[in-house]
VOTIDREN-109590 format. One record per residue (C-alpha): y, z, x. Coordinates in Angstrom, 1 decimal. Layout:
> Y  Z  X
...
***
This chain:
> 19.7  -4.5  -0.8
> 19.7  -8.4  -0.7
> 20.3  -10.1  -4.2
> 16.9  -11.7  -4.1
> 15.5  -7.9  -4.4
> 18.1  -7.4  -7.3
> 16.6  -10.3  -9.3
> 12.8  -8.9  -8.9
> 13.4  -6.3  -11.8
> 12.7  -5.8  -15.4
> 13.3  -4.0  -18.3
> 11.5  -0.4  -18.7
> 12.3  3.1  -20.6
> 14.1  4.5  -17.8
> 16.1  1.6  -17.2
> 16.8  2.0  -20.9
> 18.3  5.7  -20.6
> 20.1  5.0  -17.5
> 21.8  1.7  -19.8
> 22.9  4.7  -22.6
> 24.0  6.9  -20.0
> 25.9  4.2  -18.5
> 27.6  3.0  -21.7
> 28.9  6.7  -22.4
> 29.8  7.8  -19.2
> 27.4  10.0  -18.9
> 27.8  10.8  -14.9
> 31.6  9.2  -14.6
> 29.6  5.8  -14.5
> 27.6  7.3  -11.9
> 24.0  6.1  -11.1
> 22.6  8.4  -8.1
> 18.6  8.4  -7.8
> 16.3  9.1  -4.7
> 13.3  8.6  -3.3
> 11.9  12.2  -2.1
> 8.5  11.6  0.1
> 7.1  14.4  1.9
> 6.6  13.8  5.6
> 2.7  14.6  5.1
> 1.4  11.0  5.7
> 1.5  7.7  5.2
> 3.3  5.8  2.2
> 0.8  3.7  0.2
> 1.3  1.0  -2.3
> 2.0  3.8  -5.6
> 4.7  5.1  -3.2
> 5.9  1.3  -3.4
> 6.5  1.2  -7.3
> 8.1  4.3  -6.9
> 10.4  3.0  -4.1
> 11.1  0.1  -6.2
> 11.9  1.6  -9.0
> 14.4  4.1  -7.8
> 16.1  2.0  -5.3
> 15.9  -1.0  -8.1
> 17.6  0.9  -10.7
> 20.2  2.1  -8.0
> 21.0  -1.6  -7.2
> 21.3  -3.1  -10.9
> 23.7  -0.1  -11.0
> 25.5  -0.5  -7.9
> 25.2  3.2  -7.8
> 22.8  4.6  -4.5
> 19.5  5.6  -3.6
> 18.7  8.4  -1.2
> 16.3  8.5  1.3
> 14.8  12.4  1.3
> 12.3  13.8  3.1
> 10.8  16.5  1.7
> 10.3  19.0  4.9
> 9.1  22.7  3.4
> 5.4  22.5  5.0
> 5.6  22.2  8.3
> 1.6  22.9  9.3
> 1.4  19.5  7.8
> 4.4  17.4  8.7
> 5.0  15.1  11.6
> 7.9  13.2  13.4
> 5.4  10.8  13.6
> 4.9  10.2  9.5
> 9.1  10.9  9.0
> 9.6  7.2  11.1
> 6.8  5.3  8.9
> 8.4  6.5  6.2
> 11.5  4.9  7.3
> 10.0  1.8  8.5
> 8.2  1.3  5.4
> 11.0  1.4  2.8
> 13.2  -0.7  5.0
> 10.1  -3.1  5.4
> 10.1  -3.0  1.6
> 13.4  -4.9  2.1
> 15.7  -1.3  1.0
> 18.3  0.2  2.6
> 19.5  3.5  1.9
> 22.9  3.8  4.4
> 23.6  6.8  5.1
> 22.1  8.8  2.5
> 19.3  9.5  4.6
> 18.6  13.7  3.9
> 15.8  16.5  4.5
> 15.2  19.1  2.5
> 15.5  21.0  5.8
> 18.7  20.6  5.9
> 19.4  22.4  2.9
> 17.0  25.6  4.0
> 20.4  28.1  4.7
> 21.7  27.0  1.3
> 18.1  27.8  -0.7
> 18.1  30.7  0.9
> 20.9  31.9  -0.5
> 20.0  30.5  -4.1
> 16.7  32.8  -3.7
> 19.0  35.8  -3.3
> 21.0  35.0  -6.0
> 18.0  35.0  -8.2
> 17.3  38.2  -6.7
> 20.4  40.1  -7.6
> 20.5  38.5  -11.0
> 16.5  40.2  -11.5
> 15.2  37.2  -11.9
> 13.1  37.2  -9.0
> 10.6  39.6  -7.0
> 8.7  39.9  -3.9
> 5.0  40.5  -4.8
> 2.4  41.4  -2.8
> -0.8  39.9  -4.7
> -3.4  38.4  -3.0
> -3.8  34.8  -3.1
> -7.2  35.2  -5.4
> -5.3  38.2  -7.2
> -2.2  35.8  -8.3
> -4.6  33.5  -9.5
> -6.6  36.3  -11.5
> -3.2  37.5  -12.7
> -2.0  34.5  -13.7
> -4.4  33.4  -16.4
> -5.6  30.4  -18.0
> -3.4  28.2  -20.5
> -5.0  29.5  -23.6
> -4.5  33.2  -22.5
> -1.6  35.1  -21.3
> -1.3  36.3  -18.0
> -1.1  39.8  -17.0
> 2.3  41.3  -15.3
> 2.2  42.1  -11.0
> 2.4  45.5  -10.5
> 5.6  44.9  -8.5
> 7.5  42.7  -11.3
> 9.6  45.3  -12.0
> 10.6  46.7  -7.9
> 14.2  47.6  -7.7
> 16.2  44.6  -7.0
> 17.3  46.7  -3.7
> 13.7  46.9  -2.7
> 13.4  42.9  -3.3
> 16.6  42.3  -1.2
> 15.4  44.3  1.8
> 12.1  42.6  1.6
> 13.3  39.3  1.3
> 15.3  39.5  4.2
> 11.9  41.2  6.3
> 10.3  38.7  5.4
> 12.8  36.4  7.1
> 13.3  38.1  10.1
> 9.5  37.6  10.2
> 8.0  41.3  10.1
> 4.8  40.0  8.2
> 2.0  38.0  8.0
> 1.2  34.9  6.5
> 0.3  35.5  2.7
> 1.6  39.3  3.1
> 4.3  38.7  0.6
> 6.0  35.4  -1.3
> 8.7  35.5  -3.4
> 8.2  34.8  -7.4
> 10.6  33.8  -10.1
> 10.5  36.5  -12.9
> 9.8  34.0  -15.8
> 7.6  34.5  -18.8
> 3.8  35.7  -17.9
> 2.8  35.2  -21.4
> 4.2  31.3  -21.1
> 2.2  28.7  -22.7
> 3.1  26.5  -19.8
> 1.3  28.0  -17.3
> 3.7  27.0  -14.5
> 6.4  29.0  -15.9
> 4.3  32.2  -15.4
> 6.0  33.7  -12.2
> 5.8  30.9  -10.0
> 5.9  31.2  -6.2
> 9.2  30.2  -4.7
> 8.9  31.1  -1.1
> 6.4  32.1  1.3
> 5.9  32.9  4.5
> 4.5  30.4  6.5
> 5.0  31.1  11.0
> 4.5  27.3  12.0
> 7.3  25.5  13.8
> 8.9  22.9  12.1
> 9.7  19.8  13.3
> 13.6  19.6  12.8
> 14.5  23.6  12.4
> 11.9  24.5  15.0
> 11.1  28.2  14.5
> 14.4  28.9  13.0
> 12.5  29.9  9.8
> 9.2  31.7  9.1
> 10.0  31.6  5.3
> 9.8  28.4  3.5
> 10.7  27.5  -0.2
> 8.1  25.9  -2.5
> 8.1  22.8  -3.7
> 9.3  23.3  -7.0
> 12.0  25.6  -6.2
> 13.5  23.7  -3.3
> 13.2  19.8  -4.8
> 15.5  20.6  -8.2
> 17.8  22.4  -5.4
> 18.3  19.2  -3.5
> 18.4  16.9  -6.2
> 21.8  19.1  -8.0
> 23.3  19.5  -4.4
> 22.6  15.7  -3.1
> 24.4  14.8  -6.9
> 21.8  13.0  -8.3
> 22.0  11.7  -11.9
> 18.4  10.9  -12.4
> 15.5  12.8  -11.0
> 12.6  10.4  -11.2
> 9.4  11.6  -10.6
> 5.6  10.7  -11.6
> 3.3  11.9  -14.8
> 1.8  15.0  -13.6
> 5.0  16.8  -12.9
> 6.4  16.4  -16.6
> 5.0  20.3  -16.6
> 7.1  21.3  -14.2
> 9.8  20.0  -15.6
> 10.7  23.5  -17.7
> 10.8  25.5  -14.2
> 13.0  22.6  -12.8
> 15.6  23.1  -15.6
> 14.8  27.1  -15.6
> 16.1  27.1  -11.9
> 19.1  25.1  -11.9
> 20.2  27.0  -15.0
> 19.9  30.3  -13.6
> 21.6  29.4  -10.2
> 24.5  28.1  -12.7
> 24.9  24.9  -10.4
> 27.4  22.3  -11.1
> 25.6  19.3  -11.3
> 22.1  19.6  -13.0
> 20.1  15.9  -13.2
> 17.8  14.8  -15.5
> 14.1  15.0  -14.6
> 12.4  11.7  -15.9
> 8.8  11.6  -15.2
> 6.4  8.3  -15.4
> 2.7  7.0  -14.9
> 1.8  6.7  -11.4
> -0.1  3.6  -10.1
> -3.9  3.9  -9.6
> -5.6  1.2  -8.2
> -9.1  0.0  -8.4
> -11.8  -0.2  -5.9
> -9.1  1.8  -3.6
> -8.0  5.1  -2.7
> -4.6  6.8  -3.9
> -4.7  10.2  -2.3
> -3.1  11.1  0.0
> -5.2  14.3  1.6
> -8.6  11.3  0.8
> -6.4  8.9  2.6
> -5.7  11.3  5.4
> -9.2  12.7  5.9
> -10.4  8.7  6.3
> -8.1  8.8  9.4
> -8.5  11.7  10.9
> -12.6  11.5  10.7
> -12.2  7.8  11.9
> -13.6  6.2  9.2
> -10.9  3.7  9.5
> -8.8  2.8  13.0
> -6.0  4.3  11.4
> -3.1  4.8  8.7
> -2.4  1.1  9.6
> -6.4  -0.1  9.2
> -5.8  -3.3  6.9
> -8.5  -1.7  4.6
> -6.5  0.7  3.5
> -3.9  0.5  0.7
> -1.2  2.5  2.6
> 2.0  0.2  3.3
> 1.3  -0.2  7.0
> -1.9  -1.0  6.0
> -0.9  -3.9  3.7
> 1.4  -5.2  6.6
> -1.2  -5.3  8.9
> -3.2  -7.3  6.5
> -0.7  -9.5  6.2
> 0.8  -8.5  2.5
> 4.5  -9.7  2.3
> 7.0  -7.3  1.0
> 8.1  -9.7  -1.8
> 4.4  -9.9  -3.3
> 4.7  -6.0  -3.2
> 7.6  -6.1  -5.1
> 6.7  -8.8  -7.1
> 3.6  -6.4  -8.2
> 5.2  -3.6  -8.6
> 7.7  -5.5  -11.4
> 4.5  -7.1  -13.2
> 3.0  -3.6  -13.5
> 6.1  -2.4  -15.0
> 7.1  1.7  -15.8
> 5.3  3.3  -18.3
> 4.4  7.0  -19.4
> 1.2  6.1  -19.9
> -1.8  7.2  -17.0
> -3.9  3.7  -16.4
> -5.3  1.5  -13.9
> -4.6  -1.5  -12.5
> -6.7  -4.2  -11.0
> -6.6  -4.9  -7.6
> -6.8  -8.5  -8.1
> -3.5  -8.1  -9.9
> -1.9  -7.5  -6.1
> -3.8  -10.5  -4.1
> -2.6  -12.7  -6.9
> 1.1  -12.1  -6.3
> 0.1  -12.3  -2.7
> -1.9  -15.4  -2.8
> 1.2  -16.5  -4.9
> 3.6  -15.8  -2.2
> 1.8  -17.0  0.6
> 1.2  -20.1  -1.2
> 4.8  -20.8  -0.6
> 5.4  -20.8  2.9
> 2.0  -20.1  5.0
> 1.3  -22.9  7.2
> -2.2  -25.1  6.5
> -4.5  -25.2  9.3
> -8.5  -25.8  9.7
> -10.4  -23.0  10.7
> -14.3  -23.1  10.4
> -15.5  -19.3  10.1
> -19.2  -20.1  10.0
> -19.7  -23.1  12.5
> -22.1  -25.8  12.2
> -22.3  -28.4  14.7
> -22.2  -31.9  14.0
> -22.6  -35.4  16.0
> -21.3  -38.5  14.6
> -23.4  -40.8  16.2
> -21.3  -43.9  16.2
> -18.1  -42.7  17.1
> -17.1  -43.7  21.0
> -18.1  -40.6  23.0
> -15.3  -39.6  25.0
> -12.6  -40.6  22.6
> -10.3  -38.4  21.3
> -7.8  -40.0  18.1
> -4.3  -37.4  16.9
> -4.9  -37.1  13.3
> -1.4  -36.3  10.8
> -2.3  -33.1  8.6
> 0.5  -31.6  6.4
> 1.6  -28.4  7.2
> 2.1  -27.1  3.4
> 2.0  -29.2  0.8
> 4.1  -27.0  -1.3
> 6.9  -27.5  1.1
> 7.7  -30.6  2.4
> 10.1  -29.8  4.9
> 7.1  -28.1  7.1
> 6.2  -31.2  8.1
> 3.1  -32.5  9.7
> 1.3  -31.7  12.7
> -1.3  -33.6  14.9
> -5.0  -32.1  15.5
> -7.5  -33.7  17.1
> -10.5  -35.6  16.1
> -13.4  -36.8  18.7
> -17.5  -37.2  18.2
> -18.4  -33.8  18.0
> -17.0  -31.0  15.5
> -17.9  -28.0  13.6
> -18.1  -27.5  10.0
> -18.8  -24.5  7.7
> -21.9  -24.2  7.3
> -22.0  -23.3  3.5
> -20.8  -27.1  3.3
> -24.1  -28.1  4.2
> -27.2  -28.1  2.1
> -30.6  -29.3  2.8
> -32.1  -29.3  -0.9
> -28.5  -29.0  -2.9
> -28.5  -28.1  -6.8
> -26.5  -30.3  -9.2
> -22.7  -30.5  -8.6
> -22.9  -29.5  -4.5
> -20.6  -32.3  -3.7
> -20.6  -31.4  0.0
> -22.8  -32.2  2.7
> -26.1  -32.9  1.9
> -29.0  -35.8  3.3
> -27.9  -39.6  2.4
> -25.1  -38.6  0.5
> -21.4  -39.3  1.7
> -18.1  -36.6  1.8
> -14.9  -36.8  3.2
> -13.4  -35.3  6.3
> -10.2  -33.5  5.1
> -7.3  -36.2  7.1
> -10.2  -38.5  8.9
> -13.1  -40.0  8.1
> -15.8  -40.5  5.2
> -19.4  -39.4  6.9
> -22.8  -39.1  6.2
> -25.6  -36.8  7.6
> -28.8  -38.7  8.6
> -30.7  -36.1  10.8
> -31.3  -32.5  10.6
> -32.2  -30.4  13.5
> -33.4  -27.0  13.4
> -34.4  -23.7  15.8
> -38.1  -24.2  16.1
> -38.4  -20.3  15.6
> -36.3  -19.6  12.7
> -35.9  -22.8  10.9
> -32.2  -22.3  11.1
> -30.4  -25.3  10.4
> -28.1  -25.6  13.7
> -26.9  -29.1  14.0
> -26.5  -32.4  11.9
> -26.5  -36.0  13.1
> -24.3  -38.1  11.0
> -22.7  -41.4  11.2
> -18.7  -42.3  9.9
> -17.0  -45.5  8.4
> -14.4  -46.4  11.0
> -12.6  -48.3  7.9
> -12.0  -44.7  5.7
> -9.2  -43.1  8.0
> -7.2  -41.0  5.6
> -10.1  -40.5  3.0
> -9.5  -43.9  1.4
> -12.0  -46.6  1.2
> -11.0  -50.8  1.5
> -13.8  -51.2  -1.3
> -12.5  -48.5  -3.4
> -15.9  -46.3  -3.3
> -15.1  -42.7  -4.0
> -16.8  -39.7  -2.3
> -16.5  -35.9  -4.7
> -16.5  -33.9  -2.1
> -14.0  -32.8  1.0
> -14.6  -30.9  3.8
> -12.5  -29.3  6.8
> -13.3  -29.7  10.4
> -12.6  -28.6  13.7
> -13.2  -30.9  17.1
> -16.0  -29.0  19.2
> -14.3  -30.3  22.2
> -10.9  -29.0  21.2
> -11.1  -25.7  19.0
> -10.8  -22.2  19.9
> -12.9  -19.5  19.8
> -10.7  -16.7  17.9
> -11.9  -13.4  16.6
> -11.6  -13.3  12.2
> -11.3  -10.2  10.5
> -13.0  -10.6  7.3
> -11.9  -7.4  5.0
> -13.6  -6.6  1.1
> -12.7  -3.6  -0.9
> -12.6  -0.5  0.7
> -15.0  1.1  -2.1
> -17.9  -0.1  -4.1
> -17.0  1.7  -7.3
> -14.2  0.4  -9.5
> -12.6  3.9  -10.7
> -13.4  6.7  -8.5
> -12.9  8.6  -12.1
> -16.0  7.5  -13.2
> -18.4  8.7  -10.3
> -20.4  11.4  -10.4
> -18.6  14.8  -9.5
> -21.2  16.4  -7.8
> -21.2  13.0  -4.8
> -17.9  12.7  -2.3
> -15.7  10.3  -2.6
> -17.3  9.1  0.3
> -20.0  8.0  -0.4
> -18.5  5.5  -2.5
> -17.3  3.8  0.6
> -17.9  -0.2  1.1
> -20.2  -0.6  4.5
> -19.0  -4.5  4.6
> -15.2  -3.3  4.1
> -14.7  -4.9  7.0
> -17.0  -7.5  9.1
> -15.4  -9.2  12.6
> -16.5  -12.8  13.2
> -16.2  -15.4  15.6
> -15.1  -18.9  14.3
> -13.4  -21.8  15.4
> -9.9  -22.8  15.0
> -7.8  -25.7  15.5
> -5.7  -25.7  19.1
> -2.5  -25.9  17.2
> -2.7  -22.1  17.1
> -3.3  -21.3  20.6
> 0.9  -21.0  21.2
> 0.9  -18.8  17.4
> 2.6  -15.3  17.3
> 1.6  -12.4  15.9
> 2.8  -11.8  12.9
> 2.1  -15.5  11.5
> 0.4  -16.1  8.1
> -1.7  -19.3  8.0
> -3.8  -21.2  5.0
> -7.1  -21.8  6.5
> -8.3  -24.6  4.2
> -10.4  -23.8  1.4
> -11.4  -20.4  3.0
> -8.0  -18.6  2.7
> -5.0  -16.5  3.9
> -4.9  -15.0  7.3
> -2.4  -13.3  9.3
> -2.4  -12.8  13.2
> -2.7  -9.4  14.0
> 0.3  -7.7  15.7
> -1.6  -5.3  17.7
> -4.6  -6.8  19.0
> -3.3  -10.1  19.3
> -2.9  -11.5  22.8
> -1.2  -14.2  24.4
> -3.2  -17.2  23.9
> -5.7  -15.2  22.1
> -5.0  -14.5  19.0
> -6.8  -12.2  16.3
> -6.7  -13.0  12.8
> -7.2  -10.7  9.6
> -7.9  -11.8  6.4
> -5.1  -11.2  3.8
> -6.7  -12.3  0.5
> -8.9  -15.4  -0.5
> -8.1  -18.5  -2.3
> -10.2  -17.6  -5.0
> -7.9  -16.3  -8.1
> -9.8  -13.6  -9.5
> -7.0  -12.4  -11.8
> -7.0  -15.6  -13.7
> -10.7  -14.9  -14.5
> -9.6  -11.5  -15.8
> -6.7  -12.4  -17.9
> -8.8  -15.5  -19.2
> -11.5  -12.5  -20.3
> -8.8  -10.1  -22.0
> -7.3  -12.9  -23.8
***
C-alpha cells in the first residue's frame, strides 16, 4: 500500500479496539484482518468501504490484509468474478502479497472439523425437508421443535456423513446440522445447517466434492486457520456472531478472532444488491457489470471515478454501527473534487448551435492559448483554433431571456471563453419548427483575450468550438440509475424495477475541440462549464474517441450540507 493510501484514514470504533488490543498485546502485537468476498459477482462501492477499512487498518498497523475468496457455492461462482475481484482491490490502490486464499482450499480440513463435531455429538445428519426445517425451526418469539433424527447414533451420523461425500444422494436428501439449542432465542443458533450436498463442479476443486460447508460454518473456520486477529464483517451478521464463537469453541482451535461487525453502506438513488445487481445484467438492462450506470467498481471505472475519490468517500463516511444512508452526491463531490485537480480543460459543445460572425475574414483561421488546468500550472497551455464559423451550446442562447441570463441573447454582448467579445444580430430559424438553428453575429477585433481597450465589461462567458475544426464525438450522458431516493421506501407489492430511470443514460453527438483527436482511452477531461468526462476504454477507437460523463460541475452536496446546517 502506498503511503498516500495510509494518510486517507481516520478515527472509528474499530480502529479504537484494535489501538487497546495493540497497547496490551493482545495478538503478540499482531494485526491480521481480511477481506472475504464471495466469487458470486461483481464488487460494488459498499464492498469499497469494506476494502478500505480492513486493508486500512492492516496498514496503520503494519500488520496484513488477506485477500479470501469465499468459494462454498459453486452453482453460482465464476473464474470470471474471482479476476474482478482481484482487479478491483488492486485498482483500489491495495495489495495483499501473498496472502491471497480460498475457502476451497481449506475444504479437506472443514471436513474434518464437521467430523469432529460429529464424534463429540454435537452434530447430526437430518433428513428434513427444506419447507420442513423451516416449519421446525420456528419463529424468534417461539421455540422450535426437535428433528426426529437429533438424537441418531453418532455411528449412524458418521456413516452418513461420509455417504454423503462419496455422493450416494441427492441434492437436499440430507445436510448436516450443528446440535445447538432449538429453544434459542437467537434463532440462528437453532440447529443450523453446516453442510449440504450440492453435485455442481466447482471451479478450483472441480468435482472433487459433492458436499459443501455453509457459510457460517466454513468462514469462522478460515478466519482461526488463516490467524486472523480481527474478523470484520457488516451489521446484519452481528446475529451470527454466537454460532461463530459456538464453532470455534467446540472445534477447540488455537486461534479464535474476534468478530466485529459494522453498518454497511447504502446508497441513494442506486442499487446495493448483489442478486438486484446481477439480475440487471443478466436480463440486459444494463451492457454489463461494467455499465457506468451501475455502482459496481468496474462500473465506477468505466465512468471515470478515480480510486482516490473512492477512498476519499469511503473515509468521509466513516465506520459506524449504525444502519443509514448516504447521498450519492456525497461520492461525485469527492470526485468532482479530485478531478478538479488534474483533469485537463478542454471545450466541448454537447448541444451545438451554429454561429457566423459576419465580420471576421472568411477563410482565416487564428491559434488561440487556452490553459490546460488552472488549478495546475505546470499543465500548461494548448492552442485551439478560432475561424468565422463555430458552434455553441445552445442553452447559451436565448431569444426572449429572463432577468440575470448573461449569455447570448439579441443586441446584448458576451465573451468568447480565450477570444473574442461578440454580439448576435440575426436569428434564423427551421421554417417548420421554429427551431432556432443558427445565429449571425458580429465580433470586436480589439477584445482578444476577453479584455476591452475602453474597459467596457460583458457578464457573461461562453465556450466554443470552430465549425471548421471540431470533431464529431459520441457523449455519454449518464443520471441516476433509479428515480426513487431509498428503495426502502417503495411500495412492496412493485419490483425494484420499476423504479428504474428511463434517461439513466442518453448518447449524444457533440462537438469537440481537435486537440482530442490523438486522446487515449482512459483520459479524464473538464469540458468547460458542462463537466467531467472520461474516454471510454472499450468503445473508444483510434481517432475516435467516446466519452462518458463522470459527474457534473454542479456541487449538489454543498446544497445539502448548506440545508442540514
Amino acid at each position: 500500500m502506498s503511503e498516500e493510501a495510509k494518510s486517507e484514514t481516520g478515527s472509528d470504533f474499530i480502529r479504537e479496539i484494535v489501538s487497546r488490543d495493540m497497547e496490551t498485546d493482545k495478538h503478540s502485537g499482531t494485526v491480521r484482518t481480511r477481506f472475504p468476498p464471495e466469487p458470486n459477482g461483481y464488487l460494488h462501492i459498499g464492498h469499497a468501504k469494506s476494502i478500505c477499512l480492513n486493508f486500512g487498518i492492516a496498514a496503520e498497523a503494519n500488520g496484513e490484509c488477506h485477500l479470501r475468496y469465499d468459494d462454498t457455492n459453486p452453482s453460482t461462482e465464476d473464474v470470471e468474478y474471482v479476476d474482478s475481484i482481484r482487479n478491483d482491490v488492486r485498482w483500489l490502490g491495495w495489495d495483499w502479497g501473498e496472502n491471497e486464499f480460498y475457502a476451497s482450499d481449506y475444504f479437506e480440513q472443514m471436513y474434518l472439523y464437521a467430523v469432529k463435531l460429529i464424534k463429540k455429538g454435537k452434530a447430526y445428519v437430518c433428513t428434513l425437508s427444506p419447507e420442513e426445517f423451516k416449519e421446525y425451526r420456528g419463529i424468534p418469539t417461539k421455540p422450535g421443535k426437535e428433528s426426529p433424527w437429533r438424537n441418531r447414533p453418532i455411528d449412524e451420523n458418521l456413516d452418513l456423513f461420509e455417504r454423503m461425500k462419496k455422493g450416494e444422494f441427492q441434492d437436499g436428501e440430507y445436510v448436516l446440522r450443528a446440535k445447538i439449542d432449538m429453544a434459542s432465542p437467537n434463532i440462528h443458533m437453532r440447529d443450523p445447517a453446516i453442510y449440504r450436498i450440492k453435485h455442481a463442479s466447482h471451479h478450483r476443486t472441480l468435482d472433487k466434492w459433492c458436499i459443501y460447508p455453509m457459510y457460517d460454518f466454513a468462514h469462522c473456520i478460515e478466519d482461526s486457520i488463516e490467524r486472523i486477529t480481527h474478523s470484520i464483517c457488516t451489521l446484519e451478521f452481528e446475529v451470527h456472531r454466537p454460532l461463530y464463537d459456538w464453532i470455534l469453541n467446540e472445534l477447540e482451535v488455537e486461534c479464535h478472532p474476534q468478530q466485529i461487525e459494522f453498518a454497511r453502506l447504502n446508497l441513494t438513488y442506486t442499487v446495493m444488491s448483489k442478486r438486484k445487481l446481477l439480475e440487471l445484467v443478466k436480463n440486459q438492462y444494463v451492457v454489463g457489470w461494467d455499465d457506468p450506470r451501475l455502482p459496481t467498481i468496474s462500473g465506477l471505472r468505466r465512468r471515470g471515478y478515480t480510486p482516490e475519490a473512492i477512498r476519499e468517500f469511503c473515509r468521509r463516511v466513516g465506520v459506524t454501527k449504525f444502519n443509514s444512508y448516504t447521498e450519492i452526491e456525497l461520492l461525485e463531490y469527492c470526485v468532482r473534487e479530485d478531478l478538479n485537480k488534474h483533469a485537463l480543460r478542454v471545450m466541448g459543445v454537447l448541444d451545438p448551435l451554429k454561429i457566423v460572425i459576419e465580420n471576421y475574414p472568411d477563410g482565416k483561421t487564428e491559434m488561440l492559448d487556452a490553459v490546460n488546468n488552472p488549478e495546475d500550472p505546470s499543465a500548461g497551455i494548448r492552442k485551439v483554433p478560432f475561424s468565422r464559423e463555430l458552434y455553441v451550446d445552445s442553452d447559451d442562447f436565448m431569444e426572449n431571456p429572463p432577468k440575470k441570463f448573461f449569455r447570448l441573447t439579441p443586441g446584448n454582448e458576451v465573451r468568447l471563453r480565450y477570444a473574442y467579445f461578440i454580439k448576435c444580430h440575426k436569428i434564423i430559424k427551421d421554417m417548420k419548427t421554429g427551431k432556432v438553428i443558427e445565429l449571425r453575429c458580429t465580433y470586436d477585433p480589439d477584445t482578444l483575450g476577453g479584455q476591452a481597450p475602453d474597459g467596457r465589461k460583458v457578464k457573461g462567458t461562453i465556450h466554443w468550438v470552430s465549425a471548421k475544426h471540431c470533431l464529431d464525438v459520441e457523449a455519454r450522458m449518464y443520471d441516476r440509475l433509479l428515480t426513487q431516493e431509498r428503495l426502502d421506501e417503495v411500495d412492496e407489492n412493485k419490483d425494484f424495477k420499476d423504479y428504474l430511470n428511463p434517461k439513466s443514460m442518453q448518447v449524444i453527438r457533440c462537438k469537440v475541440e481537435p486537440s482530442l483527436a490523438e486522446t487515449k482511452a482512459g483520459a479524464h477531461y473538464q469540458f468547460e462549464r458542462k463537466g467531467y468526462f472520461f474516454v471510454d476504454p472499450v468503445d473508444s477507437k483510434p481517432g475516435t474517441p467516446v466519452f462518458n460523463q463522470t459527474v457534473s460541475l454542479k456541487d449538489a452536496w454543498a446544497k445539502i450540507q448548506k440545508k442540514g446546517s
